[in-house]
C-alpha positions in Angstrom: 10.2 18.6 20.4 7.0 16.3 19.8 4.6 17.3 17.6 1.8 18.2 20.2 4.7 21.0 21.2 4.8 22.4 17.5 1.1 22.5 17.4 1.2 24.8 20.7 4.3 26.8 19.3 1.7 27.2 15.7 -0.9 28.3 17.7 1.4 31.1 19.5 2.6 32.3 16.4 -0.7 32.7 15.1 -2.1 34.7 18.1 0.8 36.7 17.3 0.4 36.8 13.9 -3.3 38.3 15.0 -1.9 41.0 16.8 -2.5 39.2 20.4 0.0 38.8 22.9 -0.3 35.0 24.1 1.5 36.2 27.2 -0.8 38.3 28.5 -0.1 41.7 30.7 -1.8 42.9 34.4 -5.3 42.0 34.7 -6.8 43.4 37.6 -9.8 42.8 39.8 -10.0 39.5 39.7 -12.1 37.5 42.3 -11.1 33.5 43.5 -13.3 31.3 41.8 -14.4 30.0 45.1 -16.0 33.2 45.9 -17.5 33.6 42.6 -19.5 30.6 43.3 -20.1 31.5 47.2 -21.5 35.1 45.6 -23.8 33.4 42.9 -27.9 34.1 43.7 -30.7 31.7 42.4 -33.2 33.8 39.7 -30.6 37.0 38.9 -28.8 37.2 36.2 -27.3 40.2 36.7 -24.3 39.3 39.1 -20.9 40.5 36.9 -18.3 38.9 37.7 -13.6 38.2 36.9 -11.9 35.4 37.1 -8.7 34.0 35.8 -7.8 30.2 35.7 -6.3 27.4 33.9 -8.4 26.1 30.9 -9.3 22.4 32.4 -11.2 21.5 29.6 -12.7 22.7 26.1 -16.1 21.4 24.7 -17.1 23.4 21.5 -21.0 23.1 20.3 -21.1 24.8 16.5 -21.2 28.7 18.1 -21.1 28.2 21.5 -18.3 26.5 23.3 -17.9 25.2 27.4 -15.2 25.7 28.9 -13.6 25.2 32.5 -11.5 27.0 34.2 -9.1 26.5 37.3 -7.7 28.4 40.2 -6.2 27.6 43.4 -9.4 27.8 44.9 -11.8 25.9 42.6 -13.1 25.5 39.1 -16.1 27.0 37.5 -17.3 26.5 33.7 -17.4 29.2 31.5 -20.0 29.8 28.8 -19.0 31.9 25.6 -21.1 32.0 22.4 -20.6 33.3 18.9 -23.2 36.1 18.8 -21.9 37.4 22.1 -18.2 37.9 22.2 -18.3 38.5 18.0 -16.9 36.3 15.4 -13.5 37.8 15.6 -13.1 36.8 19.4 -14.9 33.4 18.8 -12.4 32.4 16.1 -9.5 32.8 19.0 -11.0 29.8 20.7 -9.3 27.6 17.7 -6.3 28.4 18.7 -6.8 27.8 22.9 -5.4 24.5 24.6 -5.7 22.7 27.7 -3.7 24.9 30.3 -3.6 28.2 28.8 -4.4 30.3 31.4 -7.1 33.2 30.4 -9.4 35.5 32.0 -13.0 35.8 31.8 -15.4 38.8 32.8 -19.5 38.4 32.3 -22.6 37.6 34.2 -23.5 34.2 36.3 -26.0 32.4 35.4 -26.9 28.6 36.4 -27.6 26.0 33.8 -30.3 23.4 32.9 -27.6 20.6 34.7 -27.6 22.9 37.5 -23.9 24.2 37.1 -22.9 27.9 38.1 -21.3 29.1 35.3 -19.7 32.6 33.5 -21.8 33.8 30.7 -18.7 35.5 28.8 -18.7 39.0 27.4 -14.7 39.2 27.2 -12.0 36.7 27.2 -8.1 37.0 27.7 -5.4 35.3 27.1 -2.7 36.4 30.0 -0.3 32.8 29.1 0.1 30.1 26.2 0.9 27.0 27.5 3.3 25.0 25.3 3.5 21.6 27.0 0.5 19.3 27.1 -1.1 18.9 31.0 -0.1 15.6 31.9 -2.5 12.9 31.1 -4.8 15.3 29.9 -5.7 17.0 33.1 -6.7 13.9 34.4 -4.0 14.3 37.3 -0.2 13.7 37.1 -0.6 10.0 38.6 3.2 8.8 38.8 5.0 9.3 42.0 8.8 10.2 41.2 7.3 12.6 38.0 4.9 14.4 40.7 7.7 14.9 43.1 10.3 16.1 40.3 7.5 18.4 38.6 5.5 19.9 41.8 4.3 22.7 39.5 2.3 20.6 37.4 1.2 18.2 40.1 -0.3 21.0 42.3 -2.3 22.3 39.0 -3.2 19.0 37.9 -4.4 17.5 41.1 -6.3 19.8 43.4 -6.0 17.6 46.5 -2.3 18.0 46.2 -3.1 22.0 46.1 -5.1 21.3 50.2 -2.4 19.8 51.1 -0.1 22.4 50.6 -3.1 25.3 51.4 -4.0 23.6 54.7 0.1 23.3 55.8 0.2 27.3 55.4 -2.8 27.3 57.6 -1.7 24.9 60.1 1.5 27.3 60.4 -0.5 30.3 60.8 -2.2 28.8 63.8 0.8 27.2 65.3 2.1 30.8 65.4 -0.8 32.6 66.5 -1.2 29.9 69.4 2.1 30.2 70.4 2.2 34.5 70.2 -0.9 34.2 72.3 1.3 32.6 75.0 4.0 35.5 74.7 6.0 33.9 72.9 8.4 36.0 70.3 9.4 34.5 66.9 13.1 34.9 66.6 15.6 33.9 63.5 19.3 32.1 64.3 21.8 31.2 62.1 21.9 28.7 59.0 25.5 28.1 59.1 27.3 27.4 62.0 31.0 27.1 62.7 30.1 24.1 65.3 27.1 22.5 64.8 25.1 21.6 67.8 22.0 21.3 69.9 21.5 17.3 68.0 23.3 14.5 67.7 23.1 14.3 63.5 25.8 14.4 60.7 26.2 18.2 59.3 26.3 19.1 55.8 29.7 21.2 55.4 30.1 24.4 53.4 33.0 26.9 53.1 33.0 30.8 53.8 35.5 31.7 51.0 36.3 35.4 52.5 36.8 34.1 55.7 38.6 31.0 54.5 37.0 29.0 57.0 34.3 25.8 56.9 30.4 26.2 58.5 27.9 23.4 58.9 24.3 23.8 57.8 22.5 23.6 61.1 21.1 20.9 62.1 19.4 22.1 65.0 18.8 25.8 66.7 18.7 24.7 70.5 22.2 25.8 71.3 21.1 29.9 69.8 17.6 29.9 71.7 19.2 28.5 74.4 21.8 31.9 74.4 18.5 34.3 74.1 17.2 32.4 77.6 20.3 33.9 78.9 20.0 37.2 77.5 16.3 37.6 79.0 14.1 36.8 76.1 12.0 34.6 78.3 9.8 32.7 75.7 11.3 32.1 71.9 10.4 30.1 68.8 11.7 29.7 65.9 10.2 27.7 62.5 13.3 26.8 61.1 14.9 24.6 58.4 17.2 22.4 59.6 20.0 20.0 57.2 21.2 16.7 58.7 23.4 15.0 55.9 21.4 11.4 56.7 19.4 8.8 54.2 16.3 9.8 53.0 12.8 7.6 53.6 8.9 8.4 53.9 9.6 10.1 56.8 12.9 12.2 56.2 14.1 14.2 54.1 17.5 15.4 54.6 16.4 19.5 54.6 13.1 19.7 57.0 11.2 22.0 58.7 11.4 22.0 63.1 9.5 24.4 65.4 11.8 24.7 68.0 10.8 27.1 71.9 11.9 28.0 74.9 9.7 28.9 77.8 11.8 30.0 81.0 10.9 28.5 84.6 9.2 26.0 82.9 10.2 22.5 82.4 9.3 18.7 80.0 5.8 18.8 81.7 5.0 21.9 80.9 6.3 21.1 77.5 3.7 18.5 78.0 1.0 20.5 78.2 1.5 22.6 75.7 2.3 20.2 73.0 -0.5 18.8 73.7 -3.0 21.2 74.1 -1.6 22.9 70.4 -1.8 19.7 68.8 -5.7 18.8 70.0 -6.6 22.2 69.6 -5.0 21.9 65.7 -7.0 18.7 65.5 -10.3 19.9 66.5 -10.0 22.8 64.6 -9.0 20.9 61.1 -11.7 18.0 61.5 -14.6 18.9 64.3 -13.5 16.1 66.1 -10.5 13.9 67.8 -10.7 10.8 66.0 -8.6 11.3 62.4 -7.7 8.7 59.3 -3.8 7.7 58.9 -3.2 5.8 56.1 -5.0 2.5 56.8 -6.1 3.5 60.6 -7.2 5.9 62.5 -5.8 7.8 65.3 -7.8 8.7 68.2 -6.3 12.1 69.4 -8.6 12.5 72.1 -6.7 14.2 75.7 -5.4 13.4 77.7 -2.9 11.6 76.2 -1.1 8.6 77.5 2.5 9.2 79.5 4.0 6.4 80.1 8.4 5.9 81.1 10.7 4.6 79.1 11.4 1.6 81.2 7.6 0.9 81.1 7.2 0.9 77.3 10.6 -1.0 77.1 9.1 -3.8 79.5 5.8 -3.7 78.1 6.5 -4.5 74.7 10.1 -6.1 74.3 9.5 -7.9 77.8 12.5 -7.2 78.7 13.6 -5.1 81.8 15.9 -2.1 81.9 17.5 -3.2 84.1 18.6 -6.4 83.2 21.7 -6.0 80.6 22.1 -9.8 80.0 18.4 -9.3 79.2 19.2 -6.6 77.0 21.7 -7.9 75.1 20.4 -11.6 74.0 17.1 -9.5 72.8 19.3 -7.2 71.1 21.0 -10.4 69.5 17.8 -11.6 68.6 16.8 -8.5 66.6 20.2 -8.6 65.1 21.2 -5.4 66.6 24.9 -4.4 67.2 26.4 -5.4 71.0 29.6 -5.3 71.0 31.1 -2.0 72.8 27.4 -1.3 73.1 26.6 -0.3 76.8 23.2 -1.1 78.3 21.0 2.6 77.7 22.3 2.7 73.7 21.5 -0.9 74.2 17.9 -0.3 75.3 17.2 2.4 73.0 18.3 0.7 69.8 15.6 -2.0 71.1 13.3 0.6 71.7 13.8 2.5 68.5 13.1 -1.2 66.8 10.9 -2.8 69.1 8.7 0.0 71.3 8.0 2.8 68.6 6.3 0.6 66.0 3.4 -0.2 68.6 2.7 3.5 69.4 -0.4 4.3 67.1 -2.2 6.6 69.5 -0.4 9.6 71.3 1.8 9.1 73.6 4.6 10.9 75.3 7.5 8.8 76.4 9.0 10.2 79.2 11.6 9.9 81.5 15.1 8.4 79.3 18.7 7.2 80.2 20.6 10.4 81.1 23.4 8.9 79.0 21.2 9.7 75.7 20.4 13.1 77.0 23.1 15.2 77.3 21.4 18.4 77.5 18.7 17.2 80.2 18.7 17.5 83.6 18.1 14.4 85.4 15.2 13.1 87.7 15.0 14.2 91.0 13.6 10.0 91.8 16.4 8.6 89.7 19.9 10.5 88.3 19.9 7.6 85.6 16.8 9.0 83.8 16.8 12.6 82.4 13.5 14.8 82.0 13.1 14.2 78.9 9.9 13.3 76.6 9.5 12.3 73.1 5.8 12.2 71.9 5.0 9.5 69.3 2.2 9.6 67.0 1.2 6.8 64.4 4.5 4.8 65.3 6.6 8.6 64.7 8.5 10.5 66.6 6.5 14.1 66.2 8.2 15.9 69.3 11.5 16.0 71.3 11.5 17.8 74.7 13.9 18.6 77.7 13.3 20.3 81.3 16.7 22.2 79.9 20.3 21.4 81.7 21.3 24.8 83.0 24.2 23.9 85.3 27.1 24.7 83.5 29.9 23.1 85.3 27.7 19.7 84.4 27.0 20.7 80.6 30.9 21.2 80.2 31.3 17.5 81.6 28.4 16.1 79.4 29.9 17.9 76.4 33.3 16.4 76.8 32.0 12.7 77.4 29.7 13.0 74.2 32.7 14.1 72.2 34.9 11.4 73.2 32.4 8.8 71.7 31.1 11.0 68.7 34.3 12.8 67.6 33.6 12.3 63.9 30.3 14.6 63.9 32.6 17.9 64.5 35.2 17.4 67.0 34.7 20.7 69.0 32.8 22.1 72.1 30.7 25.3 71.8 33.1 27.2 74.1 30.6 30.2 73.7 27.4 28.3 74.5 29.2 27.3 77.9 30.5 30.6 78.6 26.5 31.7 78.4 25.6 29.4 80.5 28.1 30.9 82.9 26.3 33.7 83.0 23.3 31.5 84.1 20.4 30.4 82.0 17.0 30.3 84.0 15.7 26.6 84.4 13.3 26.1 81.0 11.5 23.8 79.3 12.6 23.1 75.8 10.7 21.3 72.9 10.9 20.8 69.2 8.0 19.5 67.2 8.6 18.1 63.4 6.8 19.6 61.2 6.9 18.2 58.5 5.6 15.0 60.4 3.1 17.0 62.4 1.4 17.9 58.7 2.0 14.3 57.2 -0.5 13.2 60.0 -3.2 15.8 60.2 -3.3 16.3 56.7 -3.5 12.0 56.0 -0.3 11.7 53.9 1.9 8.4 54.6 5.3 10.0 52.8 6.8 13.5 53.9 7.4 14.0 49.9 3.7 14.3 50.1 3.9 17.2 52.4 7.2 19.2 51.1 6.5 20.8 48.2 9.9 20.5 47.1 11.5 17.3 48.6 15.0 16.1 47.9 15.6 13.4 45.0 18.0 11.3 43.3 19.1 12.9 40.1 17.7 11.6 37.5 
């Protein structure tokens, strides 16, 4: 324990010693300090008002002392003198420190400097705080120490609080938007005994009373896809989803997906709808289309670009889809694996390197190898290219989407060819999701839209741990 800790632990005891309980009890009838200062009026002095907040800072004068206070919502300074609150009460002010949370009734009044401020009759303390703020309420400035101690970092730095404020808001609309389409929010299961619906490495977990091993999920499509048949016609869920992977500024290996279904639909009306959500989101958060990423801005303005995958492969590797010899010296170039490689993994690993680092702006990329798309139904101009879409925004992948395979004869083949290549991910066909789709599954569009990535961009945050309150780290 440093000494700065002792000196907080002295001061409890003496509060205690006083007969005060530095740990407060209910205190009612409070008001955000936000609207305290939307409710102040010029010339009256007779607007009561309660607050509660986080002591910010402490400026004493002889028999008056300044203080501010914080709360999620904003800070306000709070005025209490000697004669006012008695000398009893005005001794307790000794023994306050910088993050005690108290609360404060009294009049607002404005001062000479023009600052709204709490005349107090009566102040509480409802918590003692025995650790220092970090760097003296300054803001908590190192990375790794924000991410490890979110509690302190959301107090000490208020943008850090948006952030996390404007996510739940982005949430509520993405829900209302969607429930105004008819769509129902449903809940499938965390733990699966096959994990499916994504081609992604599943963290593993035992069931001890059934003696039996289930995977975290690491998608939902395979459950939704079983309420299609079932007759819910339009579903979404906002789920968490776990893919045992590495961990960068734009993953974290526990993340939030909004995954629907809308039946009789298909990618282009996925299209649509992504689309007219996200612009809708945009205008709504900023007035406008054009928005700051990091050092650039994105111009969201609709329509948005849709271009092929072929296209975007030509356009900006130069080399052709169709040309494998083409393929693989450019893939040697970039020092990307070729051996046993065939040519659509080929392309897309030059894709994945090459294409998606040049798409800034929105874009949906439509139209990829069926081969990489093994719950897609393919183009009626092309069987090699499946109706699928992936929308890239400031060089990331935001949102996946299918016009859903719902032939089940062909899923049964696709599913047996994928496992003969990717074994080692679980080994095992979701018998069950076939035998659904026996039963037949309307044609449907399907899409899932990253979160977590959606709020890193309309929020101006270049890390996901910047957007997650609570991101995976290294031990320390």
């Amino acid at each position: 324990m440093d000494k700065f800790e002792q000196e907080r632990l002295d001061k409890l005891h003496k509060l205690r010693e006083k007969g005060i309980e530095p740990y407060g009890k209910r205190y009612d009838n409070t008001q955000s300090i936000k609207s305290i200062l939307d409710s102040f009026v010029a010339d009256r002095n007779d607007i009561k008002v309660k607050a509660a907040g986080r002591v910010a800072t402490i400026r004493p004068h002889g028999k008056t002392t300044f203080m501010d206070i914080r709360d999620w919502t904003g800070k306000i300074q709070v005025y209490v003198k000697l004669d006012k609150v008695g000398a009893e009460k005005f001794d307790i002010l000794k023994l306050l420190d910088l993050g005690d949370i108290i609360g404060v009734e009294g009049a607002l009044f404005k001062t000479r400097t023009g600052e709204i401020t709490i005349y107090a009759d009566e102040f509480t303390i409802l918590s003692k705080s025995l650790l220092t703020p970090p760097e003296k309420w300054h803001g908590l400035k190192d990375v790794e120490l924000r991410h490890r101690q979110r509690y302190a970092d959301l107090f000490t730095n208020p943008e850090v609080m948006g952030t996390f404020l404007k996510r739940i808001q982005i949430l509520k609309y993405i829900r209302k938007f969607l429930d105004d389409r008819c769509f129902v929010e449903v809940e499938t299961p965390m733990m699966q005994s096959i994990p499916g619906g994504a081609v992604a490495r599943p963290f593993i977990t035992h069931h001890n009373a059934l003696d039996i091993d289930l995977y975290l999920r690491i998608a939902p499509e395979l459950y939704l896809k079983r309420l299609l048949v079932g007759g819910m016609e339009r579903v979404y869920e906002i789920n968490r989803n776990f893919r045992n992977e590495g961990i960068s500024t734009r993953h974290n290996p526990e993340f939030t997906m909004m995954e629907l279904y809308q039946a009789y639909s298909d990618y282009n009306g996925m299209m649509e709808l992504t689309e007219s959500l996200t612009t809708s989101l945009v205008k709504e958060l900023y007035g406008g289309y054009e928005i700051p990423f990091g050092d650039r801005k994105i111009d969201m303005t609709p329509p948005w670009r849709r271009a092929t995958f072929s296209e975007l492969l030509k356009e900006h590797s130069g080399v052709s889809f169709e040309d494998e010899a083409g393929l693989a010296r450019k893939s040697k170039e970039l020092g990307l694996e070729t051996q046993g490689v065939d040519r659509d993994n080929m392309a897309n690993n030059i894709f994945e390197q090459v294409v998606e680092q040049a798409l800034s702006n929105p874009t949906f990329v439509i139209d990829y190898p069926t081969s990489i798309c093994p719950l897609t139904k393919t183009c009626e101009y092309d069987p090699r290219f499946a109706q699928r879409f992936e929308l890239y925004i400031a060089t990331m992948e935001v949102a996946n989407s299918y016009s859903e395979l719902n032939d089940a004869p062909e899923q049964d083949k696709r599913f047996r060819a994928q496992l003969g290549t990717e074994a080692d991910i679980a080994g095992k066909i979701d018998e069950d999701f076939l035998t659904a789709l026996k039963y037949g599954m309307p044609p449907a569009g399907g899409l899932g839209i990253g979160i977590d990535r959606l709020i890193m961009i309309l929020t101006n945050n270049v890390s996901i741990r910047e957007v997650i309150l609570f991101p995976l780290l290294k031990p320390k």
